[in-house]
gemmi code that builds the backbone of each chain (N, CA, C; Angstrom):
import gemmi

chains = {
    "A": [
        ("UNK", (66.879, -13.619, 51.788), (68.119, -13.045, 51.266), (69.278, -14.016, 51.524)),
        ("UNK", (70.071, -14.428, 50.313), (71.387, -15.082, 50.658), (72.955, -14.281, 50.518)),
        ("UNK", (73.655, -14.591, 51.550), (74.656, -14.002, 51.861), (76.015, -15.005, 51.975)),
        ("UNK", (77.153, -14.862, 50.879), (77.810, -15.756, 51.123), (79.393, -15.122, 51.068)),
        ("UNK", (79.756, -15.020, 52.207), (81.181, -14.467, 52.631), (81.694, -14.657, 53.262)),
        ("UNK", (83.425, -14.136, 53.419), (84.209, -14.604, 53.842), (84.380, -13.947, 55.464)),
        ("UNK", (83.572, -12.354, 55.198), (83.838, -11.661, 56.602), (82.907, -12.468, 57.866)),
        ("UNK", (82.828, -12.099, 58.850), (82.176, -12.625, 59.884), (80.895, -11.623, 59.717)),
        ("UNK", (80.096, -11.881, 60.618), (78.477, -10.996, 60.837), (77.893, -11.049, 62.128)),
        ("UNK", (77.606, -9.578, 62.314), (76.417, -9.233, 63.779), (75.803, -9.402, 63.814)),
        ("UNK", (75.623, -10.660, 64.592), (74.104, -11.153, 65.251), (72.817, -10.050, 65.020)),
        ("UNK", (73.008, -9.351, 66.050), (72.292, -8.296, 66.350), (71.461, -7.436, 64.985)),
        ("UNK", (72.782, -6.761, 64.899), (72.300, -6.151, 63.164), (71.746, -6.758, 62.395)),
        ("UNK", (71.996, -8.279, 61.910), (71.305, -8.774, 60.761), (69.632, -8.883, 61.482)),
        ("UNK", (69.618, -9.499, 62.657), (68.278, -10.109, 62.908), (67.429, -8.460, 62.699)),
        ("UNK", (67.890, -7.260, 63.343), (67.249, -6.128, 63.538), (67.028, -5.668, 62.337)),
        ("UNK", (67.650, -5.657, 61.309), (67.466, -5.566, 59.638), (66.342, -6.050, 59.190)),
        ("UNK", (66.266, -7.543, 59.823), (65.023, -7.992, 58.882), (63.681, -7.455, 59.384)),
        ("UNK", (63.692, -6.803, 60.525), (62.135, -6.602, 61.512), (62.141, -5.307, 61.090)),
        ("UNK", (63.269, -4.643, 61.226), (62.984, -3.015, 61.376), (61.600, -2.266, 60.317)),
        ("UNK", (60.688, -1.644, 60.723), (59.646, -1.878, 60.032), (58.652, -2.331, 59.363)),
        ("UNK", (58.867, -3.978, 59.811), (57.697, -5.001, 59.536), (56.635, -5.338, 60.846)),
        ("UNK", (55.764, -4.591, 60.750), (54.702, -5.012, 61.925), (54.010, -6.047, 62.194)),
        ("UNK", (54.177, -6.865, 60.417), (53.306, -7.871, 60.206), (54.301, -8.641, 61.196)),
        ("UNK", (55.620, -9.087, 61.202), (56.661, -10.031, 61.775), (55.946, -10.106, 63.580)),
        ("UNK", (55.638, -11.116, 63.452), (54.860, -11.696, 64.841), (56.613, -12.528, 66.061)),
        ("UNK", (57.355, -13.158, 65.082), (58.398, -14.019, 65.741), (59.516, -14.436, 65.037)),
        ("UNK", (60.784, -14.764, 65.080), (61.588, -14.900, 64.506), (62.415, -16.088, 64.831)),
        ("UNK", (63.047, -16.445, 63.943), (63.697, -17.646, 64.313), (64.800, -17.636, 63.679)),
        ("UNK", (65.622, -18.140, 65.220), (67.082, -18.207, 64.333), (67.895, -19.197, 65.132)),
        ("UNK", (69.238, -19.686, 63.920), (70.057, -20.560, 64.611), (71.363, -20.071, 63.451)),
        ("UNK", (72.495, -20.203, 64.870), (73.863, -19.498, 64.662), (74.672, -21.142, 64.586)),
        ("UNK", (75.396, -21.576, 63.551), (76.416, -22.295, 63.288), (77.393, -21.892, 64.063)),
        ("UNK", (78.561, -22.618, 64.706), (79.905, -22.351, 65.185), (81.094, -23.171, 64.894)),
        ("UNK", (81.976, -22.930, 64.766), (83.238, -24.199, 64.302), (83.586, -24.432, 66.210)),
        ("UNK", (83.714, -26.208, 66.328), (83.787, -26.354, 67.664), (85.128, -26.959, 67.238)),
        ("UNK", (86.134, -27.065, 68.734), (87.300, -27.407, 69.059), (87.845, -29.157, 68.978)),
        ("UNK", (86.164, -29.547, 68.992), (86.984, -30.826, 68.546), (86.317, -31.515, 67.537)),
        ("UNK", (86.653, -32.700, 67.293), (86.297, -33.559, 66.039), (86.895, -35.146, 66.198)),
        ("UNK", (86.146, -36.139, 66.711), (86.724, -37.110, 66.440), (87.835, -37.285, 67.273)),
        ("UNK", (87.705, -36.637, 68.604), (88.229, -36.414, 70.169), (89.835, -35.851, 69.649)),
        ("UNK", (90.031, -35.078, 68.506), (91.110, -34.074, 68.363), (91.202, -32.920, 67.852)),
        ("UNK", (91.627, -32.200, 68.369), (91.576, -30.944, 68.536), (91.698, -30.040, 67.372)),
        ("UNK", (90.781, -29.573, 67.038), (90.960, -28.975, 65.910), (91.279, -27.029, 65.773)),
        ("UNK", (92.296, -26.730, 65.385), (92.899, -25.155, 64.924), (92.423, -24.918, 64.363)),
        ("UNK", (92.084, -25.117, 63.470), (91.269, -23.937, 62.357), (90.147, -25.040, 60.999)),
        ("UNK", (89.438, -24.412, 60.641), (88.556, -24.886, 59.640), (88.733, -24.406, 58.435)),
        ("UNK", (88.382, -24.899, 57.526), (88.425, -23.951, 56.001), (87.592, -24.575, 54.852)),
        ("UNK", (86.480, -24.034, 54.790), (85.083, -24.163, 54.050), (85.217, -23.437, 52.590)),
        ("UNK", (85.521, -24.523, 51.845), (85.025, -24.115, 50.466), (84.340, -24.649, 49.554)),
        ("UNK", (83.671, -23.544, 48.708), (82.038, -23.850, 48.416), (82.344, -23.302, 46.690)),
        ("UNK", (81.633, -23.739, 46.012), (81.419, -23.659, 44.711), (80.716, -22.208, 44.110)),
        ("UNK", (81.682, -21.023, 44.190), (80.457, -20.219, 43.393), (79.480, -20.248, 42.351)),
        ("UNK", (78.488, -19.280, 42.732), (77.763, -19.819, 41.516), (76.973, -20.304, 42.167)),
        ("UNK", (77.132, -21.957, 41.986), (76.347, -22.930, 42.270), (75.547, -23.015, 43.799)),
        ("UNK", (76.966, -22.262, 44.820), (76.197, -22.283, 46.442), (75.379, -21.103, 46.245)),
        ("UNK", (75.170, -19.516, 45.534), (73.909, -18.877, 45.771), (72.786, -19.609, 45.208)),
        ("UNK", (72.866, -20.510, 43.923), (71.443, -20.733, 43.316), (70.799, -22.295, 44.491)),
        ("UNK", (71.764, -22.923, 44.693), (71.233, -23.869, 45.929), (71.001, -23.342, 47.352)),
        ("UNK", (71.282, -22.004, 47.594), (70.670, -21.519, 48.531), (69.454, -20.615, 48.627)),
        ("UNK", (69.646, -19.826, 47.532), (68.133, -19.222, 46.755), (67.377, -20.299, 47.023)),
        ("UNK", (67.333, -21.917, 46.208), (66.440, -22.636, 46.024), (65.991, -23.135, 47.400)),
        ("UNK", (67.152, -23.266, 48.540), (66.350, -23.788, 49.580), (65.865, -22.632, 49.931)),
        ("UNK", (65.983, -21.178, 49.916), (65.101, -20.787, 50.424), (63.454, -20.496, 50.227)),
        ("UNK", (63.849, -20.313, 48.603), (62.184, -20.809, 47.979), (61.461, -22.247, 48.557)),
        ("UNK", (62.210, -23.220, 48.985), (61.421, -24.026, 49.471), (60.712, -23.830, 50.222)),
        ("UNK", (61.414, -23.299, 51.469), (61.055, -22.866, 52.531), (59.675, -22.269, 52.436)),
        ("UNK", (60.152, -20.993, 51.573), (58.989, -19.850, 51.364), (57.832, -20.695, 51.291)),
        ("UNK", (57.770, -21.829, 50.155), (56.690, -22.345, 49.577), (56.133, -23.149, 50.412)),
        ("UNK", (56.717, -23.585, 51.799), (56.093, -24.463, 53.023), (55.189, -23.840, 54.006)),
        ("UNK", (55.864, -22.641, 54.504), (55.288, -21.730, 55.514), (55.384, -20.484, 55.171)),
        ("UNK", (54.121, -19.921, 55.532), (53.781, -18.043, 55.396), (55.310, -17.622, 56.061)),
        ("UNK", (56.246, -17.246, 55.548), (57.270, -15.897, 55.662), (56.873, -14.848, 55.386)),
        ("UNK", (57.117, -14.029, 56.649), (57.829, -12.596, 55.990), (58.980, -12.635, 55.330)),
        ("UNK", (59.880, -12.907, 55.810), (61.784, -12.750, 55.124), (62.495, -14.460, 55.453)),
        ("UNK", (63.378, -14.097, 55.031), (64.385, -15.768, 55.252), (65.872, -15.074, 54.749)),
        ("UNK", (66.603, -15.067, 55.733), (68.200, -14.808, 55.711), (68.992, -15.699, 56.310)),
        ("UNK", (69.996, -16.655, 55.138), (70.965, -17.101, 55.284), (72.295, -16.395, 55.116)),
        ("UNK", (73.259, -16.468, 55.989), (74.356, -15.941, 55.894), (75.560, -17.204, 55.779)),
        ("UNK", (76.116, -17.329, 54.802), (77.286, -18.760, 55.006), (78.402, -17.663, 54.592)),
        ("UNK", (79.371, -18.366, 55.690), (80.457, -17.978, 55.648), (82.011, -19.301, 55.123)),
        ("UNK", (82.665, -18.303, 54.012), (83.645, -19.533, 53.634), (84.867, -18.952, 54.432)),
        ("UNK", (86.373, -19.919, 53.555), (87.576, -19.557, 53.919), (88.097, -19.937, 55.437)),
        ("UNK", (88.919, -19.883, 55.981), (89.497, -20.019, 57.182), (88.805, -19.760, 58.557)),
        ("UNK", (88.998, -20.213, 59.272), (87.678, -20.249, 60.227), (88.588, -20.933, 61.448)),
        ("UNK", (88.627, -20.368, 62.443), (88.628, -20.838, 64.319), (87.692, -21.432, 64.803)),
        ("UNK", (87.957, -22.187, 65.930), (87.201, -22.621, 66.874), (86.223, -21.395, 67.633)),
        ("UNK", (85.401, -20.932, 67.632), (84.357, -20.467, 68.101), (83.746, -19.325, 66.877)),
        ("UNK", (84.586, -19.142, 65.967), (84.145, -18.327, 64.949), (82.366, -19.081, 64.254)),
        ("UNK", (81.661, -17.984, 63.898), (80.598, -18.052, 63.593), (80.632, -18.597, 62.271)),
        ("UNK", (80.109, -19.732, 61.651), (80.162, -20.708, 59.903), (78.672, -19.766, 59.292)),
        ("UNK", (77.525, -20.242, 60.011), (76.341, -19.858, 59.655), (75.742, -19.167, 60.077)),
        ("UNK", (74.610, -17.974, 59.795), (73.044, -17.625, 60.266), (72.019, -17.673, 59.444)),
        ("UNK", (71.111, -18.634, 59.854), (69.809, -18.998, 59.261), (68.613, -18.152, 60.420)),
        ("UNK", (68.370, -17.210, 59.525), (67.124, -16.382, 60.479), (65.528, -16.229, 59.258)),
        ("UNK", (64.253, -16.457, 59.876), (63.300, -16.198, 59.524), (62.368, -15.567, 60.157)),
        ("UNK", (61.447, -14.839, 59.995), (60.128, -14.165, 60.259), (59.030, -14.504, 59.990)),
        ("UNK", (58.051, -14.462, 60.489), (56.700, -14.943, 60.035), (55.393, -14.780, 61.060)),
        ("UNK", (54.469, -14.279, 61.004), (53.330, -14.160, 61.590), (53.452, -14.797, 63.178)),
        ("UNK", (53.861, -15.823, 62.899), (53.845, -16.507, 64.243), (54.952, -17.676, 64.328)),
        ("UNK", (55.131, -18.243, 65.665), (56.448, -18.738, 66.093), (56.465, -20.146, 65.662)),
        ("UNK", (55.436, -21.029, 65.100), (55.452, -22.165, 64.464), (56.433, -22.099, 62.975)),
        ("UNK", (55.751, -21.474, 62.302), (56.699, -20.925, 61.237), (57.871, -20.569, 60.465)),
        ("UNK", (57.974, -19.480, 62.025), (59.557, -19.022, 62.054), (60.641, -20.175, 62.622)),
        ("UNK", (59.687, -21.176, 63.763), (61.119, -21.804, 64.080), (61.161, -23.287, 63.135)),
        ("UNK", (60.034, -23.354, 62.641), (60.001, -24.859, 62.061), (60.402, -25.025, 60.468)),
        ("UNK", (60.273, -23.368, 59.973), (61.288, -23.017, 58.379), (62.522, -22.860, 58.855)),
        ("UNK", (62.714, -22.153, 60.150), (64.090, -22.176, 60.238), (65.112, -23.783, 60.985)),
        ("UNK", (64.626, -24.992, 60.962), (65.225, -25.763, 61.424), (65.132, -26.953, 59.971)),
        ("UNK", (64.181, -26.596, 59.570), (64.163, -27.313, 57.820), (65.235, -26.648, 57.300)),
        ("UNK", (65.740, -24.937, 56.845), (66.497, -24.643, 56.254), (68.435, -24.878, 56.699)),
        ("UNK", (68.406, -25.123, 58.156), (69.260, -25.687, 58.516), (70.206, -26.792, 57.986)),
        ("UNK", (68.874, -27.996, 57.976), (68.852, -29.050, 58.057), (68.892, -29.626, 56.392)),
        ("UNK", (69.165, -28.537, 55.320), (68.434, -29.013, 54.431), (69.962, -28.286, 53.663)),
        ("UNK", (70.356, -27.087, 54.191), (71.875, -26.884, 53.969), (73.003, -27.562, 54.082)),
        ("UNK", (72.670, -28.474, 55.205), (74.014, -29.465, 55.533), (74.392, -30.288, 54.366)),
        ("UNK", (73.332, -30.466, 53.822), (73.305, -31.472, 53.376), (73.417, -31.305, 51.170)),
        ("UNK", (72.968, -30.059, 51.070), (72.525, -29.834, 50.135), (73.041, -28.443, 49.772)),
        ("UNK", (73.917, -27.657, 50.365), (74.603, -26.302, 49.947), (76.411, -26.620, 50.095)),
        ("UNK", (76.324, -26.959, 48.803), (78.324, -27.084, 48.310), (79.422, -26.787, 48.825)),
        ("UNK", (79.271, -26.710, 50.164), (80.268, -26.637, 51.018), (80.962, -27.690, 51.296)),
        ("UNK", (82.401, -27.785, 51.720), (83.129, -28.856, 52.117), (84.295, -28.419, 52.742)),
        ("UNK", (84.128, -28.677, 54.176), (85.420, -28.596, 55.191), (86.631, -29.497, 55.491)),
        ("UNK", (87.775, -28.833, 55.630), (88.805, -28.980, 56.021), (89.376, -28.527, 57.256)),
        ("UNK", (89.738, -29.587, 57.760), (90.006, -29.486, 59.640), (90.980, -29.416, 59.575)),
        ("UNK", (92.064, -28.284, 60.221), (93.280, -28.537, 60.276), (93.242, -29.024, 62.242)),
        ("UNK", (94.520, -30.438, 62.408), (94.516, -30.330, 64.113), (96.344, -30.435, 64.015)),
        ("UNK", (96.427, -31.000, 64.870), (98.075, -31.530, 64.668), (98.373, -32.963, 64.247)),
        ("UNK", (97.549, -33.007, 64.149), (98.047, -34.553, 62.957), (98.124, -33.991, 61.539)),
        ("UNK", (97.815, -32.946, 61.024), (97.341, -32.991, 59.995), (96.220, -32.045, 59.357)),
        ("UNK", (95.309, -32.041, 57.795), (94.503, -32.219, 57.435), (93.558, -32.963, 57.156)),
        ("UNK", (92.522, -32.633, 57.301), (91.448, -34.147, 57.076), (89.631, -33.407, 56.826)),
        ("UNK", (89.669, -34.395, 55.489), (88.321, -33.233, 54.873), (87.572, -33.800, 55.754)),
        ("UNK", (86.183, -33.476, 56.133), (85.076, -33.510, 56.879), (84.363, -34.856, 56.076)),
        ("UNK", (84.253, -35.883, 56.744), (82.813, -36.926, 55.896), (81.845, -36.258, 55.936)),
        ("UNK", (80.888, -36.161, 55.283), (79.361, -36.253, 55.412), (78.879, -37.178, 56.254)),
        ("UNK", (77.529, -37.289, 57.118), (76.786, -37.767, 58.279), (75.957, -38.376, 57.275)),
        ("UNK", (75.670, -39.695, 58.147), (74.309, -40.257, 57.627), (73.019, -39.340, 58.053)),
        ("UNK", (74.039, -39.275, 59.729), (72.645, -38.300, 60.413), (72.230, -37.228, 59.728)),
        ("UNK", (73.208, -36.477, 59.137), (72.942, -35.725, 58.603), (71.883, -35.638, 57.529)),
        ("UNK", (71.803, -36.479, 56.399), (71.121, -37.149, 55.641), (69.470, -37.269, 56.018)),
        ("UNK", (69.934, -37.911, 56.655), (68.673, -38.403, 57.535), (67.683, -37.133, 58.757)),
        ("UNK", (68.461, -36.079, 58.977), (67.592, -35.246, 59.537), (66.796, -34.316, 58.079)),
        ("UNK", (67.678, -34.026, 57.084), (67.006, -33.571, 55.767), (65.879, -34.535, 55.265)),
        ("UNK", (65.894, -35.544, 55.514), (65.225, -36.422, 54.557), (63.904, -35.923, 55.179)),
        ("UNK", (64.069, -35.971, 56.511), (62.525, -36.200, 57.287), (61.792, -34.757, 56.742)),
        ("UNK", (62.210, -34.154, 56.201), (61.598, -32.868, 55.817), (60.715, -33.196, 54.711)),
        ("UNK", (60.921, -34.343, 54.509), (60.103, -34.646, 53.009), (60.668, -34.792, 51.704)),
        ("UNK", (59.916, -35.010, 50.428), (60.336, -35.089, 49.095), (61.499, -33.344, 48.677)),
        ("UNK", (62.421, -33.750, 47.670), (64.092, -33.533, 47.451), (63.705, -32.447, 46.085)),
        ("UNK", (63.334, -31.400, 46.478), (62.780, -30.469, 45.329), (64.184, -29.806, 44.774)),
        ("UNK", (65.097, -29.785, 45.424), (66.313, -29.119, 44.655), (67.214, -29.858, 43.581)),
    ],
    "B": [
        ("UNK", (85.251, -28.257, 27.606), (84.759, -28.996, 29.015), (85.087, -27.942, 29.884)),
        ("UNK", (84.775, -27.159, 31.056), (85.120, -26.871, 32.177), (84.843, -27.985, 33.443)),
        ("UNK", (85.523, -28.491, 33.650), (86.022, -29.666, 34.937), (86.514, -28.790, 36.102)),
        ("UNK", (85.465, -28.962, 37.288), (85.514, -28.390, 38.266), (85.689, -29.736, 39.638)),
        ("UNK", (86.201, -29.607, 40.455), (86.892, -30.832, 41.651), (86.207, -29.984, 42.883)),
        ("UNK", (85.784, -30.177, 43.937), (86.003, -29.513, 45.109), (86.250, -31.450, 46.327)),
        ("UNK", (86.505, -30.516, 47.422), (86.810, -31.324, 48.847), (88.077, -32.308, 48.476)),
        ("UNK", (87.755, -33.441, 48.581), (89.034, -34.556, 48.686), (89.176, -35.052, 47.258)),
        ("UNK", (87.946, -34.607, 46.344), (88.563, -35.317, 44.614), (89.395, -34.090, 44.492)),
        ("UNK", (89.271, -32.865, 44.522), (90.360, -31.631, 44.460), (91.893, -32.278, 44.848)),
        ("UNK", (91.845, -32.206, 46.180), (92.831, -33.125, 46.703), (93.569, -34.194, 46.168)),
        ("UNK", (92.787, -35.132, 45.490), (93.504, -36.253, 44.860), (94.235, -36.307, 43.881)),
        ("UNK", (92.987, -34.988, 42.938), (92.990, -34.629, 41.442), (94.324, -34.013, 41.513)),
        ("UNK", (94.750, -33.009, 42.326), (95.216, -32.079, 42.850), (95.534, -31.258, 42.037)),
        ("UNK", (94.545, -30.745, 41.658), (94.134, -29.614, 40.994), (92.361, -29.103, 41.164)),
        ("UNK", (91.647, -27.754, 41.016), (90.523, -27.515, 41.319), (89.309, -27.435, 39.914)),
        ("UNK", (90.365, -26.921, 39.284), (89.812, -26.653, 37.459), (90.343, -26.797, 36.600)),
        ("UNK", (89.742, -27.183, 35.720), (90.716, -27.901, 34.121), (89.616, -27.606, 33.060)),
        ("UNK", (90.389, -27.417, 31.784), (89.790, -26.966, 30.965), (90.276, -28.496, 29.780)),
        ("UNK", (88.796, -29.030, 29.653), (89.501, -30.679, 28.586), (89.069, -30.686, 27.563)),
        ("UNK", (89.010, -31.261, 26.304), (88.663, -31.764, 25.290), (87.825, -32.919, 24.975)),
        ("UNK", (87.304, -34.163, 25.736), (86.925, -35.211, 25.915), (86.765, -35.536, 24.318)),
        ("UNK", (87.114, -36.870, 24.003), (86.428, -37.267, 22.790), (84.975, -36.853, 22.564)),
        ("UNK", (84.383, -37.229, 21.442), (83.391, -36.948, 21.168), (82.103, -37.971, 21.357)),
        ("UNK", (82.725, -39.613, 21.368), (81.758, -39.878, 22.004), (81.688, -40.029, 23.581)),
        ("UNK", (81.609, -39.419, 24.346), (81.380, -39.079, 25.506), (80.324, -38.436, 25.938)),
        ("UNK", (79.182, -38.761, 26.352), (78.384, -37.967, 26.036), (77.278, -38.334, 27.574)),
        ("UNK", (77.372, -38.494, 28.434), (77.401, -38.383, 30.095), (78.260, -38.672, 31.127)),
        ("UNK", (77.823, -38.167, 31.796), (79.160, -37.932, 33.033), (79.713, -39.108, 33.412)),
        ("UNK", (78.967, -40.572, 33.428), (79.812, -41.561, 33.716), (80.561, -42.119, 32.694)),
        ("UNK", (80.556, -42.043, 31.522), (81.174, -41.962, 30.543), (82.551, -40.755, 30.531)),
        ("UNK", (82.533, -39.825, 31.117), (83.491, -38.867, 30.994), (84.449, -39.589, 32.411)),
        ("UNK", (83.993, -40.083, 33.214), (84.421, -40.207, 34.829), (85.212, -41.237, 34.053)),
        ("UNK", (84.832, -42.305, 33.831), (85.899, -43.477, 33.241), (86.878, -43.251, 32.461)),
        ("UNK", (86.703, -42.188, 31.747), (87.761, -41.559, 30.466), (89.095, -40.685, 31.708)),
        ("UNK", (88.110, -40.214, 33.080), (89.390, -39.612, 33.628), (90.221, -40.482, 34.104)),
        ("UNK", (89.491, -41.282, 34.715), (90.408, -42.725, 35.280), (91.520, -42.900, 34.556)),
        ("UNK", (91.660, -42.769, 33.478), (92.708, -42.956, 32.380), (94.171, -42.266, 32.460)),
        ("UNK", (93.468, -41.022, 33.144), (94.410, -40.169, 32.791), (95.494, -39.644, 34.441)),
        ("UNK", (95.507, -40.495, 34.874), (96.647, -40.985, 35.980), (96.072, -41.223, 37.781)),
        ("UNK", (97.078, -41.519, 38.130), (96.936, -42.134, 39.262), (96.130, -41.211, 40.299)),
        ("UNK", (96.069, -40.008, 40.151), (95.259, -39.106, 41.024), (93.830, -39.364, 40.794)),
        ("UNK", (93.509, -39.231, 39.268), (92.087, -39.413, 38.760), (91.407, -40.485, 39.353)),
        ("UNK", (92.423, -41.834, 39.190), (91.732, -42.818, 39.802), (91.349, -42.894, 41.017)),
        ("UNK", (92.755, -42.459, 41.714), (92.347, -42.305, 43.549), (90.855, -41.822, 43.920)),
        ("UNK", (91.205, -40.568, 43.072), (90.090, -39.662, 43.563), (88.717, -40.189, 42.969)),
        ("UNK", (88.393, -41.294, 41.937), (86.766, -41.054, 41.668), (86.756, -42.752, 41.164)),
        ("UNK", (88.032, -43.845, 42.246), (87.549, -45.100, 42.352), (86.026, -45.561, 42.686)),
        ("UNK", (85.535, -44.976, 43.627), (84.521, -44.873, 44.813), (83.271, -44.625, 43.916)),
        ("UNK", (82.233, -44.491, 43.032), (81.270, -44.106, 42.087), (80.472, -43.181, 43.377)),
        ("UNK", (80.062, -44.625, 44.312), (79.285, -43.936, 45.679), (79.554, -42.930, 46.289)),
        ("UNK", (80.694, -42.164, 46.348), (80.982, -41.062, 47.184), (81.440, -39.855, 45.979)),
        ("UNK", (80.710, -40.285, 44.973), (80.785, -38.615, 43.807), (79.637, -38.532, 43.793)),
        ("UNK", (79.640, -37.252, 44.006), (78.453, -36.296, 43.781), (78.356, -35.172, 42.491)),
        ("UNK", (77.816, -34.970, 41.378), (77.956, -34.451, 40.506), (76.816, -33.311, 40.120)),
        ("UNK", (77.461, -32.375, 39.619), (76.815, -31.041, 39.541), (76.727, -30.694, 37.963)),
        ("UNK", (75.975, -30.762, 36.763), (76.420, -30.125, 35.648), (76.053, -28.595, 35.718)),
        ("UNK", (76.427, -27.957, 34.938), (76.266, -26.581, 34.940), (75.173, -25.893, 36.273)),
        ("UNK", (75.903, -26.516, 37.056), (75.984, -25.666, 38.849), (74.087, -26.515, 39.244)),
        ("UNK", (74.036, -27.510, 38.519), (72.762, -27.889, 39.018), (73.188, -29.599, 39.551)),
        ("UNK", (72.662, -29.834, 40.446), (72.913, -31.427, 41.134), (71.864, -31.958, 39.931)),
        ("UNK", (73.090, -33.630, 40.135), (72.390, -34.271, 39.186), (73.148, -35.978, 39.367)),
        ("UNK", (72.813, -36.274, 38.212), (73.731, -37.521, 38.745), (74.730, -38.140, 37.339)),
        ("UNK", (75.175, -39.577, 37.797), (76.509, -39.678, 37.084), (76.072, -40.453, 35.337)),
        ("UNK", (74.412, -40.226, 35.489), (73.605, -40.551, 34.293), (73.091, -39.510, 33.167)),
        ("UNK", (73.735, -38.318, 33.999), (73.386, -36.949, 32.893), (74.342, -36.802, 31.526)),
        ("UNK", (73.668, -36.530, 30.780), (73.891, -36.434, 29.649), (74.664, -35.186, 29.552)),
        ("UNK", (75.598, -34.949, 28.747), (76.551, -33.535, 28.607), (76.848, -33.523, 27.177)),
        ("UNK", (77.648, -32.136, 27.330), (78.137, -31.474, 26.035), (79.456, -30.897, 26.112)),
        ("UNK", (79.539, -30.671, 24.536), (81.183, -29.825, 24.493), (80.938, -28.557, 25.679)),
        ("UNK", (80.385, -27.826, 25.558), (80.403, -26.168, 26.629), (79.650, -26.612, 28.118)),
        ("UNK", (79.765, -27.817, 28.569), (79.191, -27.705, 29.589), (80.161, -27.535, 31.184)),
        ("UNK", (79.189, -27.074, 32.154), (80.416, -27.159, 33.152), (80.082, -28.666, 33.951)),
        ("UNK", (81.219, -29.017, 34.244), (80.898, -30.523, 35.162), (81.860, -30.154, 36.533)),
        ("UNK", (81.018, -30.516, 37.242), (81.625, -30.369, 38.733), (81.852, -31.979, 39.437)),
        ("UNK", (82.469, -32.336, 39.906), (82.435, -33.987, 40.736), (83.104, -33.361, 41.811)),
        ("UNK", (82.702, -33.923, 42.960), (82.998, -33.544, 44.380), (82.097, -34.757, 44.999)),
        ("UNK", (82.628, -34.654, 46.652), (82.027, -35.522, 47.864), (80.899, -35.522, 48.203)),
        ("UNK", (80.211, -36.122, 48.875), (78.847, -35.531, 49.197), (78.996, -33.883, 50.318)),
        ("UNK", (78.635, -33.078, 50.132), (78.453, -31.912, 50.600), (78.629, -31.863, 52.316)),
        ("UNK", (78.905, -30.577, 52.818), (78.851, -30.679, 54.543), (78.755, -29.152, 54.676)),
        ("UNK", (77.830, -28.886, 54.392), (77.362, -27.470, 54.659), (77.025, -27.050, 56.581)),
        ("UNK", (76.547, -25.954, 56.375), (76.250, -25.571, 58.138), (77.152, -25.605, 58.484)),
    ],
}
model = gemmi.Model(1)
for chain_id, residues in chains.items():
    chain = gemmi.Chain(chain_id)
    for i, (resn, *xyz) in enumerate(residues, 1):
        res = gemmi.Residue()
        res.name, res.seqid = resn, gemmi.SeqId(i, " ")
        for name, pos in zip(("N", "CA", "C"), xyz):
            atom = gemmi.Atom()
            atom.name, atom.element = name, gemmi.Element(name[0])
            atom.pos, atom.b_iso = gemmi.Position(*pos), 0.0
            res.add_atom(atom)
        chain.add_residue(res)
    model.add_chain(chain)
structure = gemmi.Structure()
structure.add_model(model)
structure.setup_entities()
């Protein structure tokens, strides 16, 4: 399931959503995005992530079909969050299920890794110097790549 | 045309969406990118760089070798920073 909004989201609730009545769900995997305080050793106030409608559900649908098509899932829930954003406020949740814990944590660190890079987002740091859009990482790049051939 | 900008070509462009006419022979995106260059000092700022546009036609990634049309949507933006 993809989820793309501006409100924030409960940990708790979403992960308990996806299990509640799946017996098959053996383990789950998840990893929580956060906006951190600094950047480039200055201090950053606030963030502000904007993403292309449209275009960010069908590139997130698609990574999640990837996913699907790598490892046995039960479910796969991304949550991206746009708009204005603090230092400790929650950006992402990438959570999966699956029979067993290989699965769940190794779709869920591909789908991570495969968003950075590949879901139409683009940040803006506000600190006191200023604005200043976010570069893209080589690293970044480069942790997607290792996932293999570029199906989206 | 629907002409869509996001991150720092937004910024340059300074504007997010535009609705254009392009001549008619224009007929892929790097062909349309050079025609914006034309059209003032923001355009250029923003999409001097070939290497750092990333292009989307009708909400699908692609590159600056795709072929287009009168009704299509074209997006140019940075490389992405999702998560």
């Amino acid at each position: 399931m993809i989820k793309v909004q501006e409100e924030d989201f409960d940990i708790g609730t979403e992960l308990a959503a996806m299990t509640d009545g799946n017996h098959a769900v053996g383990g789950q995997g998840c990893f929580v995005g956060l906006v951190r305080d600094m950047a480039n050793a200055e201090q950053i106030s606030a963030m502000t992530l904007e993403h292309y409608p449209g275009m960010t559900e069908k590139q997130l649908a698609s990574i999640e079909q990837e996913a699907r098509s790598r490892w046995p899932l039960q479910d796969v829930l991304i949550i991206h969050r746009y708009g204005r954003l603090e230092p400790g406020d929650r950006i992402v949740l990438v959570a999966t299920t699956s029979a067993h814990r290989d699965a769940a944590l190794e779709s869920c660190h591909f789908l991570i890794d495969w968003l950075k890079t590949k879901a139409p987002f683009w940040k803006l740091e506000t600190s006191e110097t200023g604005e200043n859009w976010v570069a893209a990482r080589d690293s970044d790049d480069d942790a997607a790549d290792r996932w293999g051939s570029d199906a989206t | 045309m629907q002409l869509l900008y996001f991150g720092w070509v937004k910024t340059r462009i300074g504007k997010g969406r535009e609705s254009l006419d392009p001549p008619a022979e224009i007929a892929d995106v790097r062909t349309l990118v050079e025609w914006l260059k034309q059209r003032g000092d923001g355009y250029q700022s923003a999409l001097e760089d070939l290497t750092a546009i990333r292009v989307a036609v009708n909400q699908e990634m692609t590159d600056l070798d795709a072929p287009i049309t009168v009704g299509d949507e074209v997006a140019l933006f940075p490389p992405m920073t999702g998560g």
